[in-house]
C-alpha positions as CSV (number, residue, x, y, z in Angstrom):
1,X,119.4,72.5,88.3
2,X,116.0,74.1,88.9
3,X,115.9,71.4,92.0
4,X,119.0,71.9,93.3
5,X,118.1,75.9,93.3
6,X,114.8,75.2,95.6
7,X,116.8,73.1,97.8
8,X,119.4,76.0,98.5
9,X,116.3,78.3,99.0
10,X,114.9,76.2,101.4
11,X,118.1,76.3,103.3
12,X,118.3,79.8,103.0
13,X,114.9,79.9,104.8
14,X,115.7,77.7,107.8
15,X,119.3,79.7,108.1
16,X,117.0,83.1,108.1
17,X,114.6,81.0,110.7
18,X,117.7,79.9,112.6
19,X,118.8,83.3,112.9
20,X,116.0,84.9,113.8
21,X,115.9,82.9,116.8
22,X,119.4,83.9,118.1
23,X,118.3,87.8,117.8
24,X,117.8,89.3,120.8
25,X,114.8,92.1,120.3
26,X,116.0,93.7,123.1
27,X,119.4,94.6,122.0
28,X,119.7,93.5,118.4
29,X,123.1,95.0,117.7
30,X,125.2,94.0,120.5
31,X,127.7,90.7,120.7
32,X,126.2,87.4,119.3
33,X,122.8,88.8,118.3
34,X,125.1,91.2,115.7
35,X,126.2,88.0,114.2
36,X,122.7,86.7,113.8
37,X,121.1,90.0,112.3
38,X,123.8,89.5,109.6
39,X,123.1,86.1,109.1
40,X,119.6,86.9,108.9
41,X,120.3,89.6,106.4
42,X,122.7,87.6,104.1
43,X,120.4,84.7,104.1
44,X,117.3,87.3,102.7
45,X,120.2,88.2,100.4
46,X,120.8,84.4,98.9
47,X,116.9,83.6,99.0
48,X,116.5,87.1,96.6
49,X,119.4,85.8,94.5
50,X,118.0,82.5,94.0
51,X,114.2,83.9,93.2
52,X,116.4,85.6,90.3
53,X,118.2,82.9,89.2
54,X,114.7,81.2,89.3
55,X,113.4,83.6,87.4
56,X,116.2,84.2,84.8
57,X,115.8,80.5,83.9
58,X,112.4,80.7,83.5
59,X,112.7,83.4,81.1
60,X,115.2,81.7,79.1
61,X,113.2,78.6,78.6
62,X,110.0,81.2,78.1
63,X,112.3,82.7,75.3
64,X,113.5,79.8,74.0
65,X,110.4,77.7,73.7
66,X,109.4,81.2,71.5
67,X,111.7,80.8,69.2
């Protein structure tokens, strides 16, 4: 589980890289560079969520190895 969480993070940091590309700075929030500032923010979205899920696991096993 804990490696098939890192692999979706990585791919949620070339997705962000990816988008990033297609932004233009110039006009961000006009036609296809709209669709890439979302895809930019909803991939920061799933890396956060994951970096929980990371965490949550790590907490649970920290808690459980307590006990």
């Amino acid at each position: 589980m804990k490696n098939l969480i890192w692999v979706f993070i990585l791919i949620s940091i070339g997705m962000m890289i990816f988008n990033a590309f297609l932004v233009d700075f110039d006009n961000p929030l006009v036609n296809e560079s709209l669709i890439a500032v979302i895809g930019v923010f909803s991939s920061l979205c799933s890396f956060l969520l994951l970096l929980i899920l990371l965490l949550s696991l790590k907490i649970k096993r920290l808690k459980k190895k307590g006990n």
